[in-house]
C-alpha positions as CSV (number, residue, x, y, z in Angstrom):
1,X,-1.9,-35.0,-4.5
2,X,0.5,-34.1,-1.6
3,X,1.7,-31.0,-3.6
4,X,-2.1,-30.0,-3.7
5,X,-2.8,-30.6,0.0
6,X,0.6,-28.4,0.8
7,X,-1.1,-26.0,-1.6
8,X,-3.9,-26.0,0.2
9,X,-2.8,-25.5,3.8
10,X,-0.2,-22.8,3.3
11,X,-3.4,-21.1,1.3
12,X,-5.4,-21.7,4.7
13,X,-2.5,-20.3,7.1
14,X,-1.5,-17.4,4.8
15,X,-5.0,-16.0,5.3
16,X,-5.1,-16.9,8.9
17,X,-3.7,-13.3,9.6
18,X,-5.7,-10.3,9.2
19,X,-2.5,-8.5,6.8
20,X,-2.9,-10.8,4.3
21,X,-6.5,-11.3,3.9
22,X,-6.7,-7.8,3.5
23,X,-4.5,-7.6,0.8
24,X,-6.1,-10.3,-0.6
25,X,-9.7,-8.4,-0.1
26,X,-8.0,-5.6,-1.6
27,X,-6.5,-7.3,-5.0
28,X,-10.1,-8.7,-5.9
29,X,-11.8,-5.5,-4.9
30,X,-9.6,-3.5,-7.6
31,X,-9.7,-6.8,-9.8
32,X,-13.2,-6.7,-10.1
33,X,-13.3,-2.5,-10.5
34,X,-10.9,-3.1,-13.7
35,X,-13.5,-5.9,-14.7
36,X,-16.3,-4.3,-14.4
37,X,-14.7,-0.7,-16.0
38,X,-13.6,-3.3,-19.0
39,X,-16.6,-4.9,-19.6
40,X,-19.4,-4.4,-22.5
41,X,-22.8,-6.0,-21.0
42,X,-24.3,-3.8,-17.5
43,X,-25.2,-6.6,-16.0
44,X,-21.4,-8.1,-16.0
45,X,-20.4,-4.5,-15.2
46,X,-23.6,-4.1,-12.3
47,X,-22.4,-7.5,-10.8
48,X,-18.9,-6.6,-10.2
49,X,-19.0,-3.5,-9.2
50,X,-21.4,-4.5,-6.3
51,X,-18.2,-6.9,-5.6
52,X,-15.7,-4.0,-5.4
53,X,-18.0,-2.0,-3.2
54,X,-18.8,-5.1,-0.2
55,X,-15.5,-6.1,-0.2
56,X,-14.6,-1.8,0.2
57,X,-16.7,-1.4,2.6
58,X,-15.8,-4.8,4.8
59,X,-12.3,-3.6,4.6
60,X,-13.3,-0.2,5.5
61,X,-15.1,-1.6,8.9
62,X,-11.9,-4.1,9.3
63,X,-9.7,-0.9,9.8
64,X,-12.0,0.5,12.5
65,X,-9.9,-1.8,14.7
66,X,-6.6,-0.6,13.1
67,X,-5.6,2.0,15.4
68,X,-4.6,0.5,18.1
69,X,-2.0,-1.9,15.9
70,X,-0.9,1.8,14.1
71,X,-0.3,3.3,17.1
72,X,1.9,0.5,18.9
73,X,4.0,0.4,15.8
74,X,4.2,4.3,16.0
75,X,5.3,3.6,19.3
76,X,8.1,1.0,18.0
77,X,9.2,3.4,15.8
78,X,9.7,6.4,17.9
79,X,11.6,9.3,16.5
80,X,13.4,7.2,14.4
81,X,16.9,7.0,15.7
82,X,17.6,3.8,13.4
83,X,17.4,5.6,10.3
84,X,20.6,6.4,8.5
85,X,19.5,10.3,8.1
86,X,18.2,13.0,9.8
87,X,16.2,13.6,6.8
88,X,14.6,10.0,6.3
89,X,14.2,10.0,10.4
90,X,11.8,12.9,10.2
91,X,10.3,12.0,7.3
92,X,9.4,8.5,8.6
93,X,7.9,9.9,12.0
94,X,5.9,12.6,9.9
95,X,4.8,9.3,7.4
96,X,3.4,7.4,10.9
97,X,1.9,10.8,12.4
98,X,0.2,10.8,8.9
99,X,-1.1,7.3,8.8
100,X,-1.9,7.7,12.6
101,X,-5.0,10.3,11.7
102,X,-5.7,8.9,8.8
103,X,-7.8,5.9,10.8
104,X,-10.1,8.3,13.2
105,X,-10.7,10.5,10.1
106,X,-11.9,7.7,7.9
107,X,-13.5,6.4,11.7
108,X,-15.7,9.4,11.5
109,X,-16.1,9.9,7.9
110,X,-17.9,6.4,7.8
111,X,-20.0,7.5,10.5
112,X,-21.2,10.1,9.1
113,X,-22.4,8.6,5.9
114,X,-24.3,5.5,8.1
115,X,-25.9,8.6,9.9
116,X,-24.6,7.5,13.2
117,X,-23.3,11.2,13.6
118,X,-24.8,14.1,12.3
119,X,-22.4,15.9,10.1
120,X,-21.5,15.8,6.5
121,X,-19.8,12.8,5.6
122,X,-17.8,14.7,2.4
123,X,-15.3,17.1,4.3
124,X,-14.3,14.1,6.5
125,X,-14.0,11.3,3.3
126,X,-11.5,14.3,1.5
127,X,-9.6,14.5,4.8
128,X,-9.2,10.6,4.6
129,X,-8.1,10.9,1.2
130,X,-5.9,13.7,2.0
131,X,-4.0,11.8,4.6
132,X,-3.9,9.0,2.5
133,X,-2.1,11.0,-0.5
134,X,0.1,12.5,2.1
135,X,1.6,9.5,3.7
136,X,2.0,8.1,0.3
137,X,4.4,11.1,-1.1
138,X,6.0,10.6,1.6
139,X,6.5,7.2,1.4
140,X,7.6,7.3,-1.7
141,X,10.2,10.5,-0.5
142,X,11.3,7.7,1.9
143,X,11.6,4.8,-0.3
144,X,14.1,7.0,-2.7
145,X,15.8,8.0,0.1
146,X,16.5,4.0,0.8
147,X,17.0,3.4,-2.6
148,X,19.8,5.7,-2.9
149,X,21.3,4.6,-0.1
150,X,21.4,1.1,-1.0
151,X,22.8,2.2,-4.5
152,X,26.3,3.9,-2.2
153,X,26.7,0.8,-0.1
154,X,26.3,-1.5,-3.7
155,X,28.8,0.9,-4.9
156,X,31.0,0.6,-1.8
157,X,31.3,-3.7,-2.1
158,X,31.3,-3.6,-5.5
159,X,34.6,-0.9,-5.6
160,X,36.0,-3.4,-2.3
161,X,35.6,-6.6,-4.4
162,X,37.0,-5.2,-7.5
163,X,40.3,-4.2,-5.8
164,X,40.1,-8.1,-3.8
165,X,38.9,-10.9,-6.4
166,X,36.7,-8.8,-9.1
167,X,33.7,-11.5,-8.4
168,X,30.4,-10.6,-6.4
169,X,30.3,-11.3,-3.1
170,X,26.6,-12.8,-1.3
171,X,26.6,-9.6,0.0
172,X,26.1,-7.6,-3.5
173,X,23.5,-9.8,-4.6
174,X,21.3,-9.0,-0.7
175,X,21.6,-5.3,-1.7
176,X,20.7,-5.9,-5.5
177,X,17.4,-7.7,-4.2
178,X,16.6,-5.4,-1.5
179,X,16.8,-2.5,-4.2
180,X,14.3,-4.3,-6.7
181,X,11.7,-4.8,-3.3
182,X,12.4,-0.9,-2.6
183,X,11.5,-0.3,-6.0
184,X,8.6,-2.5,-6.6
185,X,7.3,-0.7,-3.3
186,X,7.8,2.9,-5.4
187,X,5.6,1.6,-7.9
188,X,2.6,0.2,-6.0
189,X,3.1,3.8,-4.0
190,X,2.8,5.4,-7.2
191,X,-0.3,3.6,-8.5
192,X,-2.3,4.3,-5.4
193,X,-0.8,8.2,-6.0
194,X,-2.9,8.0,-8.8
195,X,-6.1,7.3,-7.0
196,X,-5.8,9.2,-4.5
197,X,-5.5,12.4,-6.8
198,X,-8.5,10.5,-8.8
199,X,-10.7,10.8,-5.2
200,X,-9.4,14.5,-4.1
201,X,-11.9,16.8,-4.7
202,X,-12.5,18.1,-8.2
203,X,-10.2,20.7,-9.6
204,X,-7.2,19.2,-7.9
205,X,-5.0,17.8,-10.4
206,X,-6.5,14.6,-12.5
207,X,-9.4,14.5,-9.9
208,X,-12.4,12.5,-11.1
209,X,-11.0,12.0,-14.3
210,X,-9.6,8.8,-14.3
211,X,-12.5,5.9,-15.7
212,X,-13.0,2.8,-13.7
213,X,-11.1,0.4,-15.9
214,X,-8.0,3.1,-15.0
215,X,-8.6,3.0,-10.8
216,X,-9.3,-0.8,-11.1
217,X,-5.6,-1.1,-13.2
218,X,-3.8,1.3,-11.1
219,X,-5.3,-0.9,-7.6
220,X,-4.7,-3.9,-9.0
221,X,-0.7,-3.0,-10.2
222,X,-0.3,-1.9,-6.6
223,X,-2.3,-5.0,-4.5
224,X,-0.3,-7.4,-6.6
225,X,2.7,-5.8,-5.6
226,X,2.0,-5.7,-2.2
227,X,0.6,-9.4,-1.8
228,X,3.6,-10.6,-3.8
229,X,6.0,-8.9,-1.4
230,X,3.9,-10.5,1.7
231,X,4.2,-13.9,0.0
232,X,8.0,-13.8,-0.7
233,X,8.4,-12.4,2.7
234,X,6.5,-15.5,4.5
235,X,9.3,-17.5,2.3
């Protein structure tokens, strides 16, 4: 009973903050695509694909309050100067210019399909998309980037304890898990790649050609990934 009360509580506090019920949104939005793309009976399929589109669409009007947060951390970031390269410093500050338009794009884009602006909502929605793909290659440029650097400083203790006591050090084992985090976040990076191509305009690569089950897989792979990270990280 107390184990089930704990349960419930952290439950309650973990989606207190707007992060983590968005992820949340996010994995039974993608859930429910790959549901409704697996199932055999229209109605089943009808019933969850209206789940994955209200839960789309509330994050969607969620991030028109996103900017603000994107640009202070922006801000926090700067032009980098913590980063261990030249090349990962521009990189990262080209990632956050990236993610910083991608907001008043999609801002306008959703505008423009409620008819609260009169322009054509399609250019704006492949813009959206386009900024989204962007950020994400670079992302995953970054995340390499990191991963090879943490492979050199594993290297590095690993050749210092040989040479001391041949065991591995506390130190070792930090790196080991902060390279299986850098690569899980390669992977959800890479999943939402997929869709992004899948939502470019026709003709570009794979666009439009990926079935539903497919998206709703690919979303799913990616919001687990990223609400298991959040919930080890609040550990």
């Amino acid at each position: 009973m107390a184990a089930s009360k704990h349960a419930v509580y952290a439950t309650a506090k973990f989606l207190q903050g707007y992060s983590e019920r968005d992820k949340v949104m996010r994995t039974l939005s993608f859930a429910s695509l790959l549901i409704a793309g697996l199932s055999k009976r229209p109605s089943t399929a009808r019933k969850f694909s209206t789940i994955t589109g209200q839960l789309s669409l509330c994050r969607t009007i969620l991030r028109l309050f996103d900017d603000i947060p994107m640009l202070a951390h922006t801000l926090s970031y700067g032009w980098g100067r913590q980063e261990r390269s030249s090349l990962m410093q521009v990189i990262g500050v080209l990632q956050n210019i990236v993610n910083q338009l991608f907001f008043p794009v999609e801002h306008i884009a959703w505008a423009a399909d409620n008819k609260l602006i009169d322009i054509p909502p399609g250019r704006w929605w492949t813009l959206s998309v386009t900024a989204w793909l962007t950020a994400l290659c670079l992302g995953i440029i970054k995340s390499s980037g990191t991963l090879l650097e943490l492979q050199e400083q594993k290297r590095m203790v690993f050749k210092q304890e040989k040479s001391l006591h041949g065991g591995h050090s506390q130190e070792a084992i930090q790196l080991a898990k902060q390279q299986t985090v850098v690569l899980l976040r390669i992977l959800a990076d890479a999943s939402d790649l997929c869709n992004a191509v899948n939502w470019m305009p026709e003709g570009f690569l794979w666009a439009n050609k990926l079935p539903n089950h497919w998206i709703g897989l690919f979303g799913t792979i990616s919001s687990l990934i990223k609400l298991g990270l959040v919930v080890q990280s609040k550990r």
